[in-house]
C-alpha positions as CSV (number, residue, x, y, z in Angstrom):
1,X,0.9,1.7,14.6
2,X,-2.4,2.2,13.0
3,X,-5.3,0.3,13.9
4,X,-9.1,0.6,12.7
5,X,-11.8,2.4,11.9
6,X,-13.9,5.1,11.9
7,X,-15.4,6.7,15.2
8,X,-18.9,7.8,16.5
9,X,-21.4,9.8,14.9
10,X,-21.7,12.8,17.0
11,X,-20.7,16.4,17.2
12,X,-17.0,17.2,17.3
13,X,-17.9,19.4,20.6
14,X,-19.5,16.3,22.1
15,X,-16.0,13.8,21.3
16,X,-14.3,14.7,24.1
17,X,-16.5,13.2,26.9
18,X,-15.3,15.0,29.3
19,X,-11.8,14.0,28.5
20,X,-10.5,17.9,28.4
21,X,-9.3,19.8,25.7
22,X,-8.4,17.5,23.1
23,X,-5.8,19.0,20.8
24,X,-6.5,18.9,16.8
25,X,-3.7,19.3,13.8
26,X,-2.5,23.1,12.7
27,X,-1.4,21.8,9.3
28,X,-0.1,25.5,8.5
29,X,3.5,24.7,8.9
30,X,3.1,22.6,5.4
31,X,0.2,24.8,4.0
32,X,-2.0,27.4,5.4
33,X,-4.6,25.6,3.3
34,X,-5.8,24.1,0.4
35,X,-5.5,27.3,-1.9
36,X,-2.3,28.3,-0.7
37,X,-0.7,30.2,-3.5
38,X,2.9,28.0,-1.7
39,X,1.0,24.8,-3.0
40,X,0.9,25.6,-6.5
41,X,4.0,27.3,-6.4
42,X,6.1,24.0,-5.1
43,X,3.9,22.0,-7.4
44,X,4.9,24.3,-10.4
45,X,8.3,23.6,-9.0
46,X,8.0,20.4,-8.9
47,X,6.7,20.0,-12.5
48,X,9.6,21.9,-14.3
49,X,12.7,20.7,-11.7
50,X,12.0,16.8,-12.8
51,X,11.8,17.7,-16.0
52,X,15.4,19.3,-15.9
53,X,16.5,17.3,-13.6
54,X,16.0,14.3,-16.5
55,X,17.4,16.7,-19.3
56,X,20.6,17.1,-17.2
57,X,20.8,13.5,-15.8
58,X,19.3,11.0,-18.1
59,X,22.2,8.3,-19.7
60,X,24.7,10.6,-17.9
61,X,25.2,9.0,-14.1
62,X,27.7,6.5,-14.9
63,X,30.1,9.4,-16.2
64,X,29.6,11.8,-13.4
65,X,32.7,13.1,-11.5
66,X,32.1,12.7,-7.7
67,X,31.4,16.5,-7.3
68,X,28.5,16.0,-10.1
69,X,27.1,13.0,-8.2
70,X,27.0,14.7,-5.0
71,X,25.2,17.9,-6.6
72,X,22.8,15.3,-8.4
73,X,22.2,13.2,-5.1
74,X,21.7,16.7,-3.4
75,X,19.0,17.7,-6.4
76,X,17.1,14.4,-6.3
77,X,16.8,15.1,-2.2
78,X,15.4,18.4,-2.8
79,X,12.6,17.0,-5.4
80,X,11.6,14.4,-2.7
81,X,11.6,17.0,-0.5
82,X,9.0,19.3,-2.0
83,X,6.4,16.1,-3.1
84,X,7.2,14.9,0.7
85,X,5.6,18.5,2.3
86,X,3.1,17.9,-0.9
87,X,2.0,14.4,0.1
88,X,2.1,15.0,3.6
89,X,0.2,17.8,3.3
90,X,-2.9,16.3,1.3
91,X,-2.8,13.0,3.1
92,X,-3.3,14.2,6.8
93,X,-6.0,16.5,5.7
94,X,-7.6,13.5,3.9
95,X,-7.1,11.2,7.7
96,X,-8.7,14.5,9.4
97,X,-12.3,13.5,7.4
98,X,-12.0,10.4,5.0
99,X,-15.8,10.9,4.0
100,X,-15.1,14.3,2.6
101,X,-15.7,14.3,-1.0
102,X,-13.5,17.5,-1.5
103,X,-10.6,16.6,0.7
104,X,-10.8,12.7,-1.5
105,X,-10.6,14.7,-4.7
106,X,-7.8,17.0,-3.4
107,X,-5.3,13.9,-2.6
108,X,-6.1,12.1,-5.5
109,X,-5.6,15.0,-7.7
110,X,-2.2,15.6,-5.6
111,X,-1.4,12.0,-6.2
112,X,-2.1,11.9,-9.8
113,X,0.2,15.3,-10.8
114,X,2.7,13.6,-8.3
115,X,3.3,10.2,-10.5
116,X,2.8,12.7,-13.4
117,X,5.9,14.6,-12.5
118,X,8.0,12.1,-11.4
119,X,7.8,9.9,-13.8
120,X,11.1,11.2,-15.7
121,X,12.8,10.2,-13.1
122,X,12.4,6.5,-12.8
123,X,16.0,6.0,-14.8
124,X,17.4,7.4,-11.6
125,X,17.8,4.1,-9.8
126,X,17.9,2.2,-13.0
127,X,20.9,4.0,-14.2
128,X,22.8,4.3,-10.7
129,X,22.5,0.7,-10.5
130,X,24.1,0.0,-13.9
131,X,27.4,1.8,-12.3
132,X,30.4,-0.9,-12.2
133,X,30.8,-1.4,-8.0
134,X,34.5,-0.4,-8.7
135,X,33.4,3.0,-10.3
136,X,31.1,4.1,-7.3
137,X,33.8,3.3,-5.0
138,X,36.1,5.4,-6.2
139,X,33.3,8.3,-5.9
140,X,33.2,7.8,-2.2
141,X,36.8,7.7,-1.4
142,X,37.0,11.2,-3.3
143,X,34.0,12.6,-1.7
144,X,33.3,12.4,2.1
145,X,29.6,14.4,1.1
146,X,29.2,11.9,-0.9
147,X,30.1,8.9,1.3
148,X,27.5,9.7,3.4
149,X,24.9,8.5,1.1
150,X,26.7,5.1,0.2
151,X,23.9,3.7,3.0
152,X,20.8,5.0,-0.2
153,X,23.1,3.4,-2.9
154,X,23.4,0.4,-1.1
155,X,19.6,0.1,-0.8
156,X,19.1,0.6,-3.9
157,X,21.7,-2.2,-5.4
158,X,20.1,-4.4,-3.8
159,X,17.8,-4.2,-5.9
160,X,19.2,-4.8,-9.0
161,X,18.6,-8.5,-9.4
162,X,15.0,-7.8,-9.4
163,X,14.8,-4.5,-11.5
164,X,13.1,-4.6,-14.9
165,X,13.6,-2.7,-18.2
166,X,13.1,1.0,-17.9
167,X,10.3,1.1,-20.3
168,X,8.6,-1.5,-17.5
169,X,9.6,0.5,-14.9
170,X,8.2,3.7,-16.0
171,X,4.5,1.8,-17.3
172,X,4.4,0.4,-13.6
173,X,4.9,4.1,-11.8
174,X,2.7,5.1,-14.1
175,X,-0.1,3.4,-13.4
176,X,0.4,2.8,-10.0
177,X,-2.3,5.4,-9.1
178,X,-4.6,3.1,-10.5
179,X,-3.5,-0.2,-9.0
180,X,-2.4,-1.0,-5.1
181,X,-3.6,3.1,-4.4
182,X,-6.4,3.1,-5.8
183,X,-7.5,-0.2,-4.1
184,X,-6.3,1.3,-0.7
185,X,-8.3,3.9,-1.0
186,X,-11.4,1.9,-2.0
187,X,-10.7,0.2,1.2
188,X,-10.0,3.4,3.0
189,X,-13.2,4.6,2.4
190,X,-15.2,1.6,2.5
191,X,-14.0,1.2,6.3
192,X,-14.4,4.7,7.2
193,X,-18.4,4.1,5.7
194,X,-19.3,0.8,7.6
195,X,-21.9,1.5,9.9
196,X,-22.7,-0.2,13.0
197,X,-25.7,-0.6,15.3
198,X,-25.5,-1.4,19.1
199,X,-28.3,-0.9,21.6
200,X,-30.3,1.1,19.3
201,X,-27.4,3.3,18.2
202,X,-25.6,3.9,15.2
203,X,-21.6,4.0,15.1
204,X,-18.5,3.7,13.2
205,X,-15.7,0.8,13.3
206,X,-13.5,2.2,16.3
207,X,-16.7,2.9,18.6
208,X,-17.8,-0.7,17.8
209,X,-14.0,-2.4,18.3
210,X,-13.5,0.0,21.2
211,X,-16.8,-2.3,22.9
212,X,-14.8,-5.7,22.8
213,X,-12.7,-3.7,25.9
214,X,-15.8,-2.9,28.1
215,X,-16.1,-4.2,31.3
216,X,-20.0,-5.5,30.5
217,X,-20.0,-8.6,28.6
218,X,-22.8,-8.7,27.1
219,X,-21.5,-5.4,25.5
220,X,-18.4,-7.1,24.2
221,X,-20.2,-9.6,23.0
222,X,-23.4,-7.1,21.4
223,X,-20.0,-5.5,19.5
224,X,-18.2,-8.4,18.3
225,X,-21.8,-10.2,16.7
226,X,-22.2,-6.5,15.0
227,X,-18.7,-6.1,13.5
228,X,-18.9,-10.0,12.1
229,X,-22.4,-9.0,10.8
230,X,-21.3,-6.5,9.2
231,X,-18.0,-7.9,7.7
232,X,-19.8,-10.6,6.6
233,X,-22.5,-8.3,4.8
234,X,-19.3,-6.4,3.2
235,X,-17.4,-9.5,3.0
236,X,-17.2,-9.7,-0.9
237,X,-15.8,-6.5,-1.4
238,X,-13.1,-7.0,0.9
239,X,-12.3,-10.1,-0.4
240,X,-11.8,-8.8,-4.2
241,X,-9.5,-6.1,-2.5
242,X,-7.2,-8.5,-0.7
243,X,-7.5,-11.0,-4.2
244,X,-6.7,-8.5,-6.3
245,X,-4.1,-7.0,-4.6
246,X,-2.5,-10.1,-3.6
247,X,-2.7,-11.0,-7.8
248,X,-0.8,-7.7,-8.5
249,X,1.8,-8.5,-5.9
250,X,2.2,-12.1,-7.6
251,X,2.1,-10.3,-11.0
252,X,5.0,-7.9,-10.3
253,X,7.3,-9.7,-8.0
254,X,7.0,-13.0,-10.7
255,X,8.3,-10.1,-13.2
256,X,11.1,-9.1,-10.9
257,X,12.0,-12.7,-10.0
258,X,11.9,-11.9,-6.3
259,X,11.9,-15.5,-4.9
260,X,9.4,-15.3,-2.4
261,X,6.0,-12.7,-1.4
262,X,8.1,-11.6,1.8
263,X,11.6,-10.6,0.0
264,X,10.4,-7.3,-1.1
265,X,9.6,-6.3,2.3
266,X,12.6,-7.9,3.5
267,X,14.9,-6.4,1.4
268,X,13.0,-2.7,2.0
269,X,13.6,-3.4,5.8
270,X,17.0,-3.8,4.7
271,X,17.1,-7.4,6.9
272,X,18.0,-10.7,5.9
273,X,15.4,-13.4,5.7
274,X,16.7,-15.9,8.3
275,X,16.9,-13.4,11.0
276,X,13.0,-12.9,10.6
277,X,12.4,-16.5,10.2
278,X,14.2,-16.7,13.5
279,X,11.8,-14.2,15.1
280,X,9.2,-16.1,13.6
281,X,10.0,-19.2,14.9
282,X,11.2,-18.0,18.0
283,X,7.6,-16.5,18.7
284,X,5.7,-19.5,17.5
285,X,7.7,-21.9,19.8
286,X,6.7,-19.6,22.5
287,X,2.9,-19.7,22.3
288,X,2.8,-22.3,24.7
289,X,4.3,-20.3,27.4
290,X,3.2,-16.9,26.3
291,X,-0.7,-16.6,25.2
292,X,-1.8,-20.1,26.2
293,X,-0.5,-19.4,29.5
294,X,-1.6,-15.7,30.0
295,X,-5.1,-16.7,28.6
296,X,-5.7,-19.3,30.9
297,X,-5.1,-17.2,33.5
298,X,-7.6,-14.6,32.8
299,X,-9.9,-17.3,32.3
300,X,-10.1,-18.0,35.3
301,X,-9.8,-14.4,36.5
302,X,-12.8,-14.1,34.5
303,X,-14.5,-16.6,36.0
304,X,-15.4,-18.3,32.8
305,X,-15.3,-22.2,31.5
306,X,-13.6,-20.7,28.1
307,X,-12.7,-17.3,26.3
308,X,-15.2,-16.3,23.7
309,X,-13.1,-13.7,21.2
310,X,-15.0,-10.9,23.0
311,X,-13.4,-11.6,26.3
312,X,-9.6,-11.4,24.2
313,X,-9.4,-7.8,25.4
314,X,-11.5,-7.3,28.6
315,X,-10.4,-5.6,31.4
316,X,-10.2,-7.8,34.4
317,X,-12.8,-7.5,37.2
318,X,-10.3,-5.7,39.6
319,X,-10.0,-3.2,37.0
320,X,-10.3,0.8,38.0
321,X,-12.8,1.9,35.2
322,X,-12.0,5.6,35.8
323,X,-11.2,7.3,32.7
324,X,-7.9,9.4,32.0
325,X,-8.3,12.8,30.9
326,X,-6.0,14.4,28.6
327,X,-4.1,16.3,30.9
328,X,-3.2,13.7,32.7
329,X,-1.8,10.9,29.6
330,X,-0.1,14.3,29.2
331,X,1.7,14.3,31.9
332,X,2.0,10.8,32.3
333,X,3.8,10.2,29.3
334,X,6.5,13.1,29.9
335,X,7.2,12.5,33.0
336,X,8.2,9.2,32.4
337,X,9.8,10.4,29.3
338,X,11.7,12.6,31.4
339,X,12.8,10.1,33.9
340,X,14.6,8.6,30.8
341,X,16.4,11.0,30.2
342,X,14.5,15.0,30.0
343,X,16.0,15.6,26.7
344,X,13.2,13.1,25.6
345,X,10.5,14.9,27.7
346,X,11.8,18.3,25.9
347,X,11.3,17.2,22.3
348,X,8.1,15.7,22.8
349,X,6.7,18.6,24.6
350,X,6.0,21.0,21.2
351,X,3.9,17.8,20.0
352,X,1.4,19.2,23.0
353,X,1.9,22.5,22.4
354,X,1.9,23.1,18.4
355,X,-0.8,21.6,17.3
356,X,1.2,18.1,16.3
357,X,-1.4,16.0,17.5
358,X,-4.9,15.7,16.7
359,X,-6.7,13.1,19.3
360,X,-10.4,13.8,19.6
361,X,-12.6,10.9,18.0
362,X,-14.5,12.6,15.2
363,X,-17.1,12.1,12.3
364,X,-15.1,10.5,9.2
365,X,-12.2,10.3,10.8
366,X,-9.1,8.1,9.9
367,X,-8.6,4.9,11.6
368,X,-6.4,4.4,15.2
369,X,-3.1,6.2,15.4
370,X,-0.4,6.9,13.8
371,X,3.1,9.2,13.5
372,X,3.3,10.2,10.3
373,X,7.0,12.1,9.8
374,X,6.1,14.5,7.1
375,X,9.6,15.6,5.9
376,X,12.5,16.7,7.7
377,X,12.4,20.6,7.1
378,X,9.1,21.0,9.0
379,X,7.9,17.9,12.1
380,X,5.9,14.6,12.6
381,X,2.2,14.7,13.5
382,X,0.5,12.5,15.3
383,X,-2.8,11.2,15.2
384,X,-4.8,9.5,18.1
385,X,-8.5,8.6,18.6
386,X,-8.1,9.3,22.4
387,X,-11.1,7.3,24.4
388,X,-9.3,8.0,27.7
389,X,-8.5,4.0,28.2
390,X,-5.6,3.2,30.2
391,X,-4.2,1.3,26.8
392,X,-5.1,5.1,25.1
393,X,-2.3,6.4,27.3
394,X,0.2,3.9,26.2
395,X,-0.8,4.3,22.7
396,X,-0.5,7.9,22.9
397,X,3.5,6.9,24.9
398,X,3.9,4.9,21.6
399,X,3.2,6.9,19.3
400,X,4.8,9.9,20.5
401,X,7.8,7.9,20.6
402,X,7.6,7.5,16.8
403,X,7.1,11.0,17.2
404,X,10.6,11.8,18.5
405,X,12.4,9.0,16.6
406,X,11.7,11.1,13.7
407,X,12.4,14.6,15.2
408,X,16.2,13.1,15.9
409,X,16.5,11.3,12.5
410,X,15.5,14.3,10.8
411,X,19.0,15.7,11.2
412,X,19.9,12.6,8.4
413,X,18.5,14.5,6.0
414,X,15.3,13.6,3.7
415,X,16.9,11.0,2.0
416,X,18.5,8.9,4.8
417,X,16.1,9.8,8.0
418,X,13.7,6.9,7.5
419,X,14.2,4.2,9.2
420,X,13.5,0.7,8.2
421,X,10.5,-0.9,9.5
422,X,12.3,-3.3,11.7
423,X,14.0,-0.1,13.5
424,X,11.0,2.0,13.2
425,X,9.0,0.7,15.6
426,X,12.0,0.6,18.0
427,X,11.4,4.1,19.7
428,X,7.8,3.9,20.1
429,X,7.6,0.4,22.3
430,X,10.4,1.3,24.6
431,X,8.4,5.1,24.8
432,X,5.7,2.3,26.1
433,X,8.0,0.6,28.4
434,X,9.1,3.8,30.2
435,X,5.7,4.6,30.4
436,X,4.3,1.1,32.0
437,X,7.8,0.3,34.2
438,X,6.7,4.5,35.9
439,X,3.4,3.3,36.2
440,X,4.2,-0.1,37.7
441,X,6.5,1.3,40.1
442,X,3.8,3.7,41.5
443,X,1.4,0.9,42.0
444,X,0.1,1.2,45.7
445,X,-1.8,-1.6,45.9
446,X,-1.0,-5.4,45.0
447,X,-4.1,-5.8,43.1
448,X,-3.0,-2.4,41.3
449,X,0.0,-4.2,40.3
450,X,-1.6,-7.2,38.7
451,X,-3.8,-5.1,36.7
452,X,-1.1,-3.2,35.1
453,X,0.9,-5.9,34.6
454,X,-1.8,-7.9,32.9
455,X,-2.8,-4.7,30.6
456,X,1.3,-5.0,30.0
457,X,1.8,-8.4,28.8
458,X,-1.8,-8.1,26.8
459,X,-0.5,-5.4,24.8
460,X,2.7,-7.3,24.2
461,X,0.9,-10.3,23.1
462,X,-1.1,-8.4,20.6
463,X,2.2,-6.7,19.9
464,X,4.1,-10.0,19.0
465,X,2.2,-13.2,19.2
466,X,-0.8,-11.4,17.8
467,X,1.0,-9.6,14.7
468,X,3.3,-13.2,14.0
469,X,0.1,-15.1,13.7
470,X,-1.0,-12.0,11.4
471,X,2.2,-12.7,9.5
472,X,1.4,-16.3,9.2
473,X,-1.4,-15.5,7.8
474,X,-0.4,-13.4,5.2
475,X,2.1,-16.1,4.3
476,X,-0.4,-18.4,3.8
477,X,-2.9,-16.0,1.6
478,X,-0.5,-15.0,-0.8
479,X,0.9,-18.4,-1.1
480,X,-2.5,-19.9,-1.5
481,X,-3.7,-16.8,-4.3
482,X,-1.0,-18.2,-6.3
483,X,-2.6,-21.0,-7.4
484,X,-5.9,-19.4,-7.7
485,X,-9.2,-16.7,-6.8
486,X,-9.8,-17.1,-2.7
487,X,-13.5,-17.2,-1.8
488,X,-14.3,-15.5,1.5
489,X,-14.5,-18.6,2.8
490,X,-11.3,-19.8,1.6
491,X,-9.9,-16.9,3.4
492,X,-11.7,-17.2,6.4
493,X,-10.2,-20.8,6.7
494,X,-6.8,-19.5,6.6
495,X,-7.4,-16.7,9.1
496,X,-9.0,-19.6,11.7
497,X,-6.0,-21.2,11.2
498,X,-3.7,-19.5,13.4
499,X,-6.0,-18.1,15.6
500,X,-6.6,-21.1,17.1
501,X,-2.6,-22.2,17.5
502,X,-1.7,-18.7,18.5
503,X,-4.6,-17.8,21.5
504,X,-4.5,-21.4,23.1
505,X,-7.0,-23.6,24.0
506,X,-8.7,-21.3,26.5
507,X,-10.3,-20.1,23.3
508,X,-13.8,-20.5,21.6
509,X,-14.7,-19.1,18.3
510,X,-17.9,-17.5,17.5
511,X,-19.6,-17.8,14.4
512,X,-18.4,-15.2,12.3
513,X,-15.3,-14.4,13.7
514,X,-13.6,-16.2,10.6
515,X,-14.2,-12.6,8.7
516,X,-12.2,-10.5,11.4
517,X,-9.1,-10.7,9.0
518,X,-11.2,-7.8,6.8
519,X,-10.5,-4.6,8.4
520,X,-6.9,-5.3,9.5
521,X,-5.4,-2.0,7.2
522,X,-1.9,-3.6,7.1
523,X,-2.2,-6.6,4.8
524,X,-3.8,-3.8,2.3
525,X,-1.6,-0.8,2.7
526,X,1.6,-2.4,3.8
527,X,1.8,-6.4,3.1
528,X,4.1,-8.1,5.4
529,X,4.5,-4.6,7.3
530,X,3.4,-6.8,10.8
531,X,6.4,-8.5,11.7
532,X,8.4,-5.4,12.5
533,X,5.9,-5.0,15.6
534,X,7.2,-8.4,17.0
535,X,10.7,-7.6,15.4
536,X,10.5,-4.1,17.3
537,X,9.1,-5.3,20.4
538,X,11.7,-8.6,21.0
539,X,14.6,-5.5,20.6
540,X,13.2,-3.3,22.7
541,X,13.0,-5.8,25.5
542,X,16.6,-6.7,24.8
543,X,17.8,-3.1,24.9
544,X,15.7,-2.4,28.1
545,X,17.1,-5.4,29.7
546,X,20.4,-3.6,29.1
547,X,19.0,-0.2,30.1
548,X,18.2,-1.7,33.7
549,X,20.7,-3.4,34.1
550,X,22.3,-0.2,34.3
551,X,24.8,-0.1,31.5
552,X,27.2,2.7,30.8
553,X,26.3,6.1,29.0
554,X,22.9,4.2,27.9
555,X,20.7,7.4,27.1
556,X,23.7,8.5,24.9
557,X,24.0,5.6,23.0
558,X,20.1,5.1,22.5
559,X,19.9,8.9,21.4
560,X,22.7,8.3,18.8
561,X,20.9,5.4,17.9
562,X,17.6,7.3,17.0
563,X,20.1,10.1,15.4
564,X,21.3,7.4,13.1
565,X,17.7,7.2,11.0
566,X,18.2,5.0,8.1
567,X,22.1,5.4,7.6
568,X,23.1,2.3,9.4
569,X,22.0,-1.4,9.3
570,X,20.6,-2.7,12.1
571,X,23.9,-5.1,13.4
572,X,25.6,-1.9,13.4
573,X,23.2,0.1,15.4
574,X,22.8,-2.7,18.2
575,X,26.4,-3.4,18.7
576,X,27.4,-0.5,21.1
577,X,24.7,-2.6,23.5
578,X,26.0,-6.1,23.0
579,X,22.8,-7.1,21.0
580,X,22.7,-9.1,17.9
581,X,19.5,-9.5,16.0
582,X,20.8,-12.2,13.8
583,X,21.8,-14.4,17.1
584,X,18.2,-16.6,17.5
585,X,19.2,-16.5,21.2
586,X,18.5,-12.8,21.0
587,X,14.7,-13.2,20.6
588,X,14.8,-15.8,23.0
589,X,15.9,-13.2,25.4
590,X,13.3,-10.4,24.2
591,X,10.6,-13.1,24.9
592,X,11.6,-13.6,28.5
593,X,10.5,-10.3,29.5
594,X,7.1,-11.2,29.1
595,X,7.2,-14.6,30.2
596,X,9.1,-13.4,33.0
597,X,5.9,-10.9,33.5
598,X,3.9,-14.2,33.4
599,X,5.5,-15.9,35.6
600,X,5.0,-13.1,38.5
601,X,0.6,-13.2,37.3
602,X,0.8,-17.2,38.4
603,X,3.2,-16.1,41.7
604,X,0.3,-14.0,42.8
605,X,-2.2,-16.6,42.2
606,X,-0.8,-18.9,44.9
């Protein structure tokens, strides 16, 4: 899950604060470095193999014997292997310093000879989905190999309604380093160069954000007036970003006749429509009972006549403000890992001990967190900016649980190990559940207790009420960009729109707060990517309900479940544990976990 911003201004040996030794990334295992003679090499490679692999291929799929296809399928993995380790490679080293000018030049360079090289082999999917049904069927009954990639070819078909001429297809690859990326990386680096001033010192996005959770008030509130002063004094370029972007997206899916913003995503998440307007409605019709319910408790655990935004995120008064050093999130999160299951603890231990995390906060760096799985042939990294919060821990539990997802997928191979978005998040929330339910059951104290379950049921409002009422809004901004330019304070207006219905009426808005919608990096990077948080959360507290209820040979199934990557759709993969995403009753049943966490707060109030 990546969130925002970039950290303080100070040296890297001062980040830790005393949190211990915080572990940074040892990239080698794609690239020794920058001028490793392997990087030219593979790109050389990587030049001449798409090249042939056109020359063989091109106007030749639909007559290929099962054999051939299965030795093409194999080719076209190895190809998207190599720019994968590529990609990988120059990306992370970008997220280690975004304001370095040479790392900048390196990935857009690597970018730029990518879309170069691959550009012969846009007819791939074209062609494949000009095969008769019939004709690829009988492919996979004579190949078993080859079966095993029906779950790719299925992907693919369905996109063929909305697939354009190949002489459109291969103008919009090629220029696509100069549309949506290039505009992410304007806002990449625009983020990463904001600079805020609080009590007299200067500061970058995530030490400002990371304010709105201290336990002084008038600090929260110091940070949250600075970060709408200085969205506001940014607020134009952010707003051609998101209308620009938004445009293209209208542009091209108009072109492709996809019927609505959202199917794109949809159909990449390999999920049907109504089962995320069922999550979507399900989680709307809960507000009532979810945030307005929690909020108003804090309020008055607060001691406050209303919530100002700044108070959304603070810790409660009871609170233990004692920071957690490295060492111990460390051990923390394997040891509840392991009393999952301590094959979970084992794979996520060379994350610690390899250099497959980097967590200090540093100058220029990325942005949050994230797992990014590199390709299958080498490991995930993961990347933190560890403050030693109590929510740091469970980020890092999340996070590493992404981290093993794609350690167990791997064995899919490079083509079918990722996992849609809807499944992806799947592993990392219930890593945070086995994390939270060992912590909660280790509570000595009652008050210990409340806290903990508080800090729960806020992280899973901001993990589903939070990013449906993000979803809502991007409905509404690419619905309303349709029929025109948006003015930051046509935005604005449809950002205020569901804050209001989705915190409650504990709330109060400040003055500014209306520009808050500019620094989430989702809408940019990954439009309509928010709903698999909700979508991944509701599941997870469906298949933990299972898990505790003590079901046969869980950790088996789940493992198997992880194993599967993207090779199954998600009915499949849920029906060894009874669940059914497509039953509305199902997120009914996810939601209850955190009501039914809400319901004990209000016991212990009486």
């Amino acid at each position: 899950m990546i969130r925002t911003s970039r950290p303080f201004f100070r040296d890297a040996a001062d980040a830790s604060g005393g949190l211990g030794d915080l572990p940074e990334w040892d990239l080698s295992d794609l690239y020794k470095s920058a001028d490793d003679a392997q990087f030219e090499k593979d790109m050389t490679w990587l030049e001449s193999e798409c090249a042939s692999f056109a020359a063989d291929y091109e106007g030749k799929l639909a007559g290929l014997s099962a054999q051939e296809m299965l030795d093409c399928v194999l080719r076209y993995e190895k190809i998207d292997m190599i720019s994968g380790r590529i990609m990988s490679f120059a990306g992370l080293r970008y997220y280690q310093n975004t304001t370095d000018g040479e790392r900048a030049q390196f990935m857009a360079n690597a970018q730029d000879k990518m879309t170069a090289y691959t550009t012969p082999l846009v007819f791939f999917s074209l062609e494949i989905n000009r095969i008769d049904d019939a004709k690829l069927d009988t492919l996979f009954t004579e190949s078993a190999d080859l079966a095993r990639f029906k779950p790719i070819f299925d992907k693919l078909r369905a996109l063929r309604p909305h697939q354009l001429s190949d002489e459109l297809e291969r103008f919009l690859h090629d220029q696509s380093t100069v549309g949506a990326a290039a505009w992410n990386r304007l806002f990449d680096e625009h983020i990463a160069g904001l600079e805020f001033e609080v009590d007299g010192e200067k500061q970058g996005i995530e030490a400002t954000l990371n304010l709105l959770t201290d336990h002084d008030r008038a600090k929260r509130e110091a940070g949250a007036k600075e970060l709408a002063r200085v969205f506001q004094d940014n607020i134009k370029i952010f707003s051609r970003v998101h209308n620009t972007l938004a445009k293209e997206k209208e542009i091209e899916d108009r072109w492709r006749k996809m019927p609505t913003p959202q199917t794109g995503r949809h159909l990449s998440n390999q999920v049907e429509p109504e089962v995320v307007e069922a999550l979507r409605n399900a989680v709307v019709t809960a507000y009532p009972k979810l945030s307005h319910r929690y909020y108003e408790l804090k309020r008055k655990w607060l001691g406050l006549d209303t919530l100002e935004v700044w108070d959304r995120n603070a810790p409660l008064p009871m609170e233990d403000t004692r920071l957690v050093d490295w060492d111990e999130a460390k051990t923390t999160v394997l040891d509840a890992y392991s009393g999952f299951d301590p094959e979970m603890a084992k794979i996520a231990e060379p994350f610690f001990t390899r250099g497959w995390i980097d967590a200090a906060v540093k100058p220029g760096k990325a942005p949050g967190a994230f797992a990014h799985p590199t390709v299958t042939d080498v490991h995930p990294y993961v990347m933190l900016n560890y403050l030693g919060k109590p929510r740091d821990v469970m980020t890092l539990a999340h996070e590493l649980g992404h981290g093993v997802h794609q350690v167990l997928s791997a064995g899919q191979g490079e083509l079918l190990s990722s996992t849609p978005l809807t499944l992806a998040e799947t592993a990392s929330v219930f890593g945070e559940m086995l994390t939270f339910q060992k912590m909660l059951s280790e509570a000595e104290t009652q008050a210990q207790r409340k806290v903990m379950l508080a800090g729960k049921v806020e992280d899973m409002i901001n993990t589903v009420v939070r990013q449906i009422a993000f979803y809502d809004f991007e409905c509404k901004l690419h619905d309303a960009r349709r029929e025109g330019e948006l003015t930051p304070e046509d935005i604005g207006a449809l950002w205020m729109s569901v804050q209001g219905e989705s915190l409650g009426p504990a709330f109060t808005f400040m003055d500014g707060y209306e520009s808050f919608w500019a620094y989430i990096p989702h809408f940019v990077h990954s439009p309509f990517y928010v709903y698999a948080y909700a979508f991944g959360d509701g599941l997870v507290n469906a298949l933990y309900a299972v898990y505790a209820e003590g079901g046969d040979d869980f950790q088996a199934k789940y493992f198997d479940m992880l194993k599967a990557g993207g090779s199954k759709h998600h009915k499949e993969l849920l029906a060894p544990f009874g669940l059914d995403a497509s039953d509305p009753k199902f997120w009914d049943k996810g939601l209850s976990m955190i009501s039914g966490f809400i319901d004990e707060l209000e016991a212990m109030e009486g």
